[in-house]
C-alpha positions as CSV (number, residue, x, y, z in Angstrom):
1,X,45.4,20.4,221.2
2,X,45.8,23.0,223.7
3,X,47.0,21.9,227.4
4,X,46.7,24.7,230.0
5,X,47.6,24.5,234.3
6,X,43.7,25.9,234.8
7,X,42.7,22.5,232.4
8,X,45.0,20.4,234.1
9,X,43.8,20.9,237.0
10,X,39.9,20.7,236.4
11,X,40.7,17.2,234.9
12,X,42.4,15.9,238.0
13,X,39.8,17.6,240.7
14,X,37.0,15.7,238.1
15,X,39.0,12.4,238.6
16,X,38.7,12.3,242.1
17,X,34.7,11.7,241.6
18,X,32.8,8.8,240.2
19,X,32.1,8.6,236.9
20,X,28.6,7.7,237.6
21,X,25.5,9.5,239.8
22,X,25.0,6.5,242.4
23,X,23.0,8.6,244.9
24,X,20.8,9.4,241.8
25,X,20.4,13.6,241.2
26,X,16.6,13.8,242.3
27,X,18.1,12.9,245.4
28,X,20.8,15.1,246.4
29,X,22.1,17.0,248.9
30,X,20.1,20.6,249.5
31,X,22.7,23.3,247.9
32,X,25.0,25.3,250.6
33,X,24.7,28.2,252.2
34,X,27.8,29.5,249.3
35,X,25.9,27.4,246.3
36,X,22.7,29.3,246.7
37,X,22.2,31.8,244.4
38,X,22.6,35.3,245.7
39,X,19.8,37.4,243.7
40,X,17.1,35.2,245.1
41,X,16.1,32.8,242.6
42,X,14.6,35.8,240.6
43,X,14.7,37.4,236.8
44,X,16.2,41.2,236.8
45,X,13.1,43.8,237.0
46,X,11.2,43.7,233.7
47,X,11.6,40.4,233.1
48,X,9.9,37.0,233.3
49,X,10.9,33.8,233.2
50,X,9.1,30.9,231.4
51,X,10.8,27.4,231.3
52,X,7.9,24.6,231.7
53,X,9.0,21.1,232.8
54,X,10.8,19.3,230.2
55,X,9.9,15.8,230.4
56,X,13.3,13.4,230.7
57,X,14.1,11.5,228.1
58,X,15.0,7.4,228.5
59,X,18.2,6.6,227.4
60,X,19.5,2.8,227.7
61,X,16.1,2.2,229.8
62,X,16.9,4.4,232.4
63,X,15.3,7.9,232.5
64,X,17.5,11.0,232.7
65,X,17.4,13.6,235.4
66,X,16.2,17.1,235.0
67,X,16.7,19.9,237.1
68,X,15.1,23.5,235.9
69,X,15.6,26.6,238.0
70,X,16.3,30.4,238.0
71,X,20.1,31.3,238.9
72,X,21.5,35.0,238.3
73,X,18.5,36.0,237.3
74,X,18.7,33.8,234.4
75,X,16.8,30.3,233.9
76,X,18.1,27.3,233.1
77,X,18.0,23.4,232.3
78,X,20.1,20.8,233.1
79,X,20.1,17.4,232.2
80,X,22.2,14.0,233.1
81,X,21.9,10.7,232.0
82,X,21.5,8.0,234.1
83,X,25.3,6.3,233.3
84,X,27.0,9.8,232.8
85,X,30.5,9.9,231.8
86,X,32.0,12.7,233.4
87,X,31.4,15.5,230.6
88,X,29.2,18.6,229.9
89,X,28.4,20.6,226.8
90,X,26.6,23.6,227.4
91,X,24.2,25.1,224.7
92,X,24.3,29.2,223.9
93,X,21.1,30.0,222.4
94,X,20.7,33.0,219.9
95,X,19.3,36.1,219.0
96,X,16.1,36.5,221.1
97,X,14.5,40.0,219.8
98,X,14.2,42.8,222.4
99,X,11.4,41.0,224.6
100,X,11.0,41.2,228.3
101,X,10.7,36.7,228.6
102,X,13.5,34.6,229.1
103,X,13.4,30.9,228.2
104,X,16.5,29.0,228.3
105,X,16.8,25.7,225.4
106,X,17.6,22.6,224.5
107,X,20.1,21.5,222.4
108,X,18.8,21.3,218.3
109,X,19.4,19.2,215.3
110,X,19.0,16.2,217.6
111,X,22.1,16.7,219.8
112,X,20.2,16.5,223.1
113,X,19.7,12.8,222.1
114,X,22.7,12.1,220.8
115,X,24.3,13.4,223.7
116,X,22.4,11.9,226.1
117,X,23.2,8.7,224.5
118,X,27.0,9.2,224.7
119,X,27.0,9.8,228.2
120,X,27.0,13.9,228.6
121,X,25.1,16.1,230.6
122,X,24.4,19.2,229.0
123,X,23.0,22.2,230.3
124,X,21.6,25.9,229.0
125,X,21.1,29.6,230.4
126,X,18.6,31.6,229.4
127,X,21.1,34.4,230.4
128,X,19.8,37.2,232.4
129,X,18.4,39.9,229.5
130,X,17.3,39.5,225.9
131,X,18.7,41.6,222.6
132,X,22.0,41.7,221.0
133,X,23.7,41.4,224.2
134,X,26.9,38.9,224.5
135,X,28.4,39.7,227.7
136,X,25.2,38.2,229.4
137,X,25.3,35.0,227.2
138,X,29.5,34.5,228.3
139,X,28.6,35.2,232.0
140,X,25.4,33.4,231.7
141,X,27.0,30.3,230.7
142,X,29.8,30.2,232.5
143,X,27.5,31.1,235.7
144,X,25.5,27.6,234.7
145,X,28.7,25.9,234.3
146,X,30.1,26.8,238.2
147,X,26.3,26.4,239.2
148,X,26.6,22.4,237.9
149,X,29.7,22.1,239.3
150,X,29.1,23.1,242.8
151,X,25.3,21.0,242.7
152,X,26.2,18.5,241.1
153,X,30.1,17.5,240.2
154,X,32.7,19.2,238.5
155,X,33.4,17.9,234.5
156,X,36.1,16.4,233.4
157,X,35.9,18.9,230.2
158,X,33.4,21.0,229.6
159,X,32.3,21.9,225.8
160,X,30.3,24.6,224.5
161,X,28.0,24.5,221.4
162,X,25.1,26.6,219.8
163,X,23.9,28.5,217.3
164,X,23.9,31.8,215.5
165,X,24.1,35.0,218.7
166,X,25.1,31.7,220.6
167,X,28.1,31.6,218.4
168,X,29.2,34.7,219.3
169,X,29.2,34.1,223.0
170,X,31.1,31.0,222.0
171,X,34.1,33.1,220.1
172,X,34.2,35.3,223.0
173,X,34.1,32.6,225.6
174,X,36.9,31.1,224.4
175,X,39.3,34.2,225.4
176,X,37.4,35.3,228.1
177,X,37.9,32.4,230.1
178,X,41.0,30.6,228.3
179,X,41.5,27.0,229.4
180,X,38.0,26.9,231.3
181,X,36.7,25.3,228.0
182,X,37.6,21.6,226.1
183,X,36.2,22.3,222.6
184,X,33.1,24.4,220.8
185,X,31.0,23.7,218.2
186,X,29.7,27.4,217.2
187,X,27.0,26.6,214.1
188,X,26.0,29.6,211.9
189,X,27.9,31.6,214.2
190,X,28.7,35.6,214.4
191,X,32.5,35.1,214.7
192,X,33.2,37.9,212.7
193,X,31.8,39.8,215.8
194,X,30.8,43.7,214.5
195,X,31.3,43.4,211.3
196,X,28.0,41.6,210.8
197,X,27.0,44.8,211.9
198,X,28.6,46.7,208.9
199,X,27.2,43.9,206.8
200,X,23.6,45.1,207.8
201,X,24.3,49.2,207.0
202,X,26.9,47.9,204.0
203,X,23.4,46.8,202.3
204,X,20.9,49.1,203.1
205,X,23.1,52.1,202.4
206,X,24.0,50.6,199.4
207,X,20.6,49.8,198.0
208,X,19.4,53.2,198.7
209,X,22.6,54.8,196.6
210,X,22.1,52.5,193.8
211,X,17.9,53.4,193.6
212,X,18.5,57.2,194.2
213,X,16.6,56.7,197.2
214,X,18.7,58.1,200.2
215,X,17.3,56.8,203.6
216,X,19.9,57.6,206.0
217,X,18.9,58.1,209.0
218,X,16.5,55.0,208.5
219,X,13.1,57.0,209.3
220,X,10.1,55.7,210.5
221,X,8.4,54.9,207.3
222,X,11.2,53.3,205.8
223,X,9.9,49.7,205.1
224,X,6.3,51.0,203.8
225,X,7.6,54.5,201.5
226,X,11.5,54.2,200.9
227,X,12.1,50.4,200.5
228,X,9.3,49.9,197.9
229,X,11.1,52.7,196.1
230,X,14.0,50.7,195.9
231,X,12.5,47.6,195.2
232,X,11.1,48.9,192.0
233,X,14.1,50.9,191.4
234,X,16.4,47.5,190.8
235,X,14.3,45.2,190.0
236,X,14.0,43.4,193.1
237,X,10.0,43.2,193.8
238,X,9.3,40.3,191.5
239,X,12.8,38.2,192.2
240,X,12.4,34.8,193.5
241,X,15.0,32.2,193.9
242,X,13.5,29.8,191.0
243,X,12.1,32.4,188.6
244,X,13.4,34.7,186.3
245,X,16.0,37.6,186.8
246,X,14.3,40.7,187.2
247,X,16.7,43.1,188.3
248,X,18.1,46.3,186.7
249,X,21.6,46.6,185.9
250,X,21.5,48.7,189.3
251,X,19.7,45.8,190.9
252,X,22.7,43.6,189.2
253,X,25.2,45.7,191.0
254,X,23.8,45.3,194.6
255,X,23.4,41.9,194.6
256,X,27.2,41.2,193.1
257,X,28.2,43.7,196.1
258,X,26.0,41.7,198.4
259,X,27.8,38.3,197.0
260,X,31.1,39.9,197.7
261,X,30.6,41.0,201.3
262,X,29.0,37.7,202.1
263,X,31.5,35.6,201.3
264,X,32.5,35.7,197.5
265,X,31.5,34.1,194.7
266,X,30.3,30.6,196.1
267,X,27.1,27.9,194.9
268,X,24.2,29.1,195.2
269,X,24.4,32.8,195.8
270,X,22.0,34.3,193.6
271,X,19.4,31.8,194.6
272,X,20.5,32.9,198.3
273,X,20.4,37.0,197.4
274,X,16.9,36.0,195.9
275,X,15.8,34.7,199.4
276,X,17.4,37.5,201.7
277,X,17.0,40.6,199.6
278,X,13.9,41.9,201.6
279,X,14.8,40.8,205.0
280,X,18.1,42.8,204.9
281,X,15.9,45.8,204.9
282,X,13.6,45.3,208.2
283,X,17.1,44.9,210.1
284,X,18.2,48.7,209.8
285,X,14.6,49.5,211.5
286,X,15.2,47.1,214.4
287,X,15.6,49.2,217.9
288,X,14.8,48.1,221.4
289,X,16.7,51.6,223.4
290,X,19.7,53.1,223.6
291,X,22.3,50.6,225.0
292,X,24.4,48.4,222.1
293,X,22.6,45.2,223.1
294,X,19.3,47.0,222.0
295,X,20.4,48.9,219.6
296,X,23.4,47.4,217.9
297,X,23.9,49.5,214.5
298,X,25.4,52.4,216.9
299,X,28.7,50.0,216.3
300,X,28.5,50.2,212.7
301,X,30.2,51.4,210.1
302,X,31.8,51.6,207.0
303,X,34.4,54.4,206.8
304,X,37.0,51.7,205.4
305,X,34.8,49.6,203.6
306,X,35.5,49.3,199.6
307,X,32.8,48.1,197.2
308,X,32.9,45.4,194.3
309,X,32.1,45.8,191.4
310,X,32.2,49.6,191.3
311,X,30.4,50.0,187.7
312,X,27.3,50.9,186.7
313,X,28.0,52.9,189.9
314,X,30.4,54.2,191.1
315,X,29.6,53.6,194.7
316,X,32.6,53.9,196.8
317,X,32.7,57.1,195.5
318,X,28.7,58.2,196.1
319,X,27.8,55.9,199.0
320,X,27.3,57.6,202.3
321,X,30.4,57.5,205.0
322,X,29.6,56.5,208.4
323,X,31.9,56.6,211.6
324,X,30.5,54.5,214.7
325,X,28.0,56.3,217.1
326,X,29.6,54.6,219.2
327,X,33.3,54.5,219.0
328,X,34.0,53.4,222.4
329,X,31.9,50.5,222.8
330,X,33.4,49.4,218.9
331,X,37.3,49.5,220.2
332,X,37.2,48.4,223.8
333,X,38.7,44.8,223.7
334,X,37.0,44.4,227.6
335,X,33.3,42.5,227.3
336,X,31.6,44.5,226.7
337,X,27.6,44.1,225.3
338,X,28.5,43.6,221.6
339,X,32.4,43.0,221.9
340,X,35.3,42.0,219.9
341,X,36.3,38.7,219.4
342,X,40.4,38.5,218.6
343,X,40.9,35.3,216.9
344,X,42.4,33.5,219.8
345,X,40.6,30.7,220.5
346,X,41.9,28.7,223.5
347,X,40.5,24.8,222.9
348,X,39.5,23.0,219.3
349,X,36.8,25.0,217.4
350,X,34.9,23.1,214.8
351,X,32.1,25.3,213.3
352,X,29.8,24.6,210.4
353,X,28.0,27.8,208.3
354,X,25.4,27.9,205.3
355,X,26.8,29.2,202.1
356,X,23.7,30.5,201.8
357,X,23.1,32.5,204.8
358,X,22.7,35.9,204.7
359,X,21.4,36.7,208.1
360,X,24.6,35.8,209.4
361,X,26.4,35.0,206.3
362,X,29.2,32.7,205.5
363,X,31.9,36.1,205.8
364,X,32.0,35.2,209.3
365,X,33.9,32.6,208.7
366,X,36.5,34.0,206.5
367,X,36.5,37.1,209.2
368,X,37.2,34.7,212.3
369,X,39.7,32.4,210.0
370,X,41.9,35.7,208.9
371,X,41.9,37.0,212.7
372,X,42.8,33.4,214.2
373,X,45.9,32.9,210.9
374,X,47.0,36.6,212.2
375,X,47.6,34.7,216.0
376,X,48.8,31.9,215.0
377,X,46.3,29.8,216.3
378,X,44.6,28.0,212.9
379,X,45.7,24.2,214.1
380,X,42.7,25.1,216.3
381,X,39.9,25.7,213.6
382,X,38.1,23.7,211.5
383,X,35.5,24.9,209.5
384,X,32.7,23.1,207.1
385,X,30.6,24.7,204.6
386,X,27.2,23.3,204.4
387,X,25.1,24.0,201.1
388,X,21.8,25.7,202.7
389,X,20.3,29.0,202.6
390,X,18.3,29.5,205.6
391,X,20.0,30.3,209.3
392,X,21.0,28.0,210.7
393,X,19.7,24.8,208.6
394,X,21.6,21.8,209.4
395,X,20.7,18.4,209.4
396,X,21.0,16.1,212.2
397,X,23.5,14.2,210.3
398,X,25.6,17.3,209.9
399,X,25.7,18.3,213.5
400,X,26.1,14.9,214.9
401,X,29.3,14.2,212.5
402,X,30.4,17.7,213.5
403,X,29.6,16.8,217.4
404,X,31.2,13.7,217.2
405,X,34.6,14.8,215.4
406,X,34.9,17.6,217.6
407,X,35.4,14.9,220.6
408,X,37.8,12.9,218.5
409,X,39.7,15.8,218.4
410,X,39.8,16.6,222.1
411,X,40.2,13.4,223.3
412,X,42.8,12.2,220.7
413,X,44.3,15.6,219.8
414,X,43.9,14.6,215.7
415,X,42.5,17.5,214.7
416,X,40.2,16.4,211.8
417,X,38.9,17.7,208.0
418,X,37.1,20.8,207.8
419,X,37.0,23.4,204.4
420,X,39.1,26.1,203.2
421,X,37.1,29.3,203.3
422,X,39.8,32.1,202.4
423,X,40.7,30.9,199.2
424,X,38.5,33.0,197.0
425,X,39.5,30.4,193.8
426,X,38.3,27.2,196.0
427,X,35.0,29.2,197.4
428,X,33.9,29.8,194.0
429,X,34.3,25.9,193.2
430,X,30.6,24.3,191.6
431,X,31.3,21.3,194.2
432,X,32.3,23.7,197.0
433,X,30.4,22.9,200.1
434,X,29.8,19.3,199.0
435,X,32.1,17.5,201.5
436,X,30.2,18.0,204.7
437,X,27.2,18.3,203.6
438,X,24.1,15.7,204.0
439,X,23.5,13.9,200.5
440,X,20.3,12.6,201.8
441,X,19.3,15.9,202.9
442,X,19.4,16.5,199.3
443,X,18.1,13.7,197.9
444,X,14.8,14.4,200.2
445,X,14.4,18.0,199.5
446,X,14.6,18.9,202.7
447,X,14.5,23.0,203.2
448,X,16.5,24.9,200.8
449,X,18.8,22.0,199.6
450,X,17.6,21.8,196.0
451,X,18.6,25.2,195.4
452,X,22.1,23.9,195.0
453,X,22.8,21.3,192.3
454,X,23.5,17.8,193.0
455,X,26.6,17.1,194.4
């Protein structure tokens, strides 16, 4: 585990307080002149905030405390248990869309329970501005974090979790602030940072090579004259996860390519291909302006990337070659909106990702493992592969083991078992995924689950 002077310290100023609220948090002091927050208690122009009352929960027959508010022009909750030991986790939410409303949330999969039972306060930002912007969800959170701190009590540690976009701002938290942070549970995360991006124009520019349909620029009729083309082209219109394979050899080719980029050969891929194959298409159309946040695919690219398998096609040789729009915002290492995430992580990571997922697919985790292997820093990663297809579909069983291992491993330094997602040979394993994943998730048929075999 990973001892810095800036953690050090936060655990000795945190020991110096009670480990309980007596004065209650309803109850306390009005904030100072310096802990008021400077933009007025009010969302940047454009933008409203919605965040009705969330009702406190009872944990060991005493109700919580919740305190809602706007701060940096971002809303936010914040809840503590009654007997609260010392600790807060702090939820990044994901992907919002391009919308003008701001609504900060609560911890998922059952976690807000569980760790209200355990003793932790946990807290979430809205962050200031929707779209596919990170910077706002690392200064966001780390806002929230000094805000609770300076109203209520400084943590002893302080733990980040969330999902998907949130997983991002996780990675990049991490080495923005190193040593603010205890641990992080990113789940069905972008730590492969851009090259989800690539992922997105890999596919569509693909598709439209393979069907003889070229579509690049994506113009504005794309979804309703070119991609119906295509569909018909490779035998993707009638393909369902369950029923029969009705793809062309063409139609063959993309989704093998798609398997590849995603991850490799793994369980349940074709089902998963079978699932994603049309929604990979509305993403190239998706545009909010002209920054990266709300227009992301000006990072993309795929100058460098090389295709697999190569035959009935020979794509790498036909496929359209595109540089970044923007090459600036792709190489700057500062935080940017849509930045870089190194691979250093600077407190235990535990992260859990569908095999199945190809909104943010499982290649994420093989990007973020390869970058954090090239600094030396992979006693600080665990990773679990969960057999699901949608985004983000976890049980509360998986989370919570996930949760609770991750505190093990900060508070005992035993860093604990997680899977091997590099090894191509392992990946492609029948049982693969089977470890971590919830058997009576399975056994129930909950979501997606059955398109796996029985473990």
């Amino acid at each position: 585990m990973l001892s810095t002077p800036v953690r050090t310290l936060r655990r000795l100023l945190g020991a110096t307080a009670t480990l309980t609220l007596a004065v209650g948090l309803a109850g306390a002091a009005p904030a100072s002149a310096a802990d008021r927050d400077p933009t007025g208690g009010q969302p940047l122009p454009g933008y409203t905030i919605e965040n009705p009352p969330l009702a406190p929960l009872v944990v060991a027959g005493k109700p919580t405390t919740v305190r809602q508010g706007v701060h940096r022009h971002a809303g936010y909750i914040i809840e503590v248990p009654a007997r609260w030991n010392g600790d807060l986790v702090l939820w990044a939410h994901g992907y919002r869309g391009q919308g003008t409303v701001l609504s900060p949330e609560q911890p998922g999969f059952g976690l807000r329970q569980r760790l209200l039972e355990q003793g932790y306060a946990w807290a979430s930002s809205s962050y200031d501005r929707n779209g596919f912007d990170i910077r706002s969800g690392v200064l966001g959170t780390k806002d929230l974090s000094e805000h609770f701190g300076r109203t209520i009590r400084r943590p002893h540690h302080t733990y980040l979790a969330g999902v998907s976009m949130g997983g991002y701002v996780i990675g990049r938290s991490l080495e923005q602030y190193p040593g603010y942070y205890d641990g992080a549970l990113p789940m069905c995360g972008v730590l492969g940072d851009q090259t989800l991006l690539d992922f997105y124009l890999d596919y569509n520019l693909v598709a439209q090579t393979l069907a003889g349909v070229p579509a690049y620029p994506t113009p504005a009729d794309y979804l309703t004259n070119a991609v119906p083309r295509i569909q018909v082209a490779l035998g993707l219109a009638g393909l369902t996860p369950t029923g029969p394979d009705t793809t062309t050899d063409r139609g063959k080719q993309l989704r093998a390519i798609t398997v590849n980029r995603t991850g490799g050969p793994r369980p349940g891929a074709d089902a998963a291909f079978a699932v994603w194959k049309d929604f990979l298409f509305s993403i190239s159309v998706t545009s909010g302006g002209d920054s990266p946040a709300q227009r992301p695919g000006q990072l993309s690219t795929n100058l460098l990337t090389r295709y697999s398998p190569n035959t009935p096609v020979n794509v790498n040789a036909t496929v359209p070659r595109i540089a970044p729009e923007n090459v600036r915002q792709r190489l700057l290492p500062t935080l940017t909106e849509v930045p870089r995430i190194a691979g250093r992580p600077t407190a235990p990571v535990l992260s859990l990702h569908g095999l199945g997922d190809l909104f943010v697919p499982f290649s994420m985790e093989q990007a973020y493992a390869t970058d954090v292997a090239r600094h030396g820093r992979s006693k600080l990663v665990v990773q679990r592969a969960i057999r699901a297809t949608q985004h983000c579909e976890f049980s509360p069983a998986e989370a919570g083991a996930a949760w609770d291992d991750l505190v093990s491993w900060v508070r005992t330094g035993k860093r604990p078992a997680g899977d091997t997602v590099t090894d191509p040979a392992v990946v492609a394993r029948a049982d693969y995924g089977c470890r971590f994943s919830d058997r009576a998730a399975y056994a129930a048929g909950v979501g997606t689950r059955r398109l796996y075999p029985a473990c």
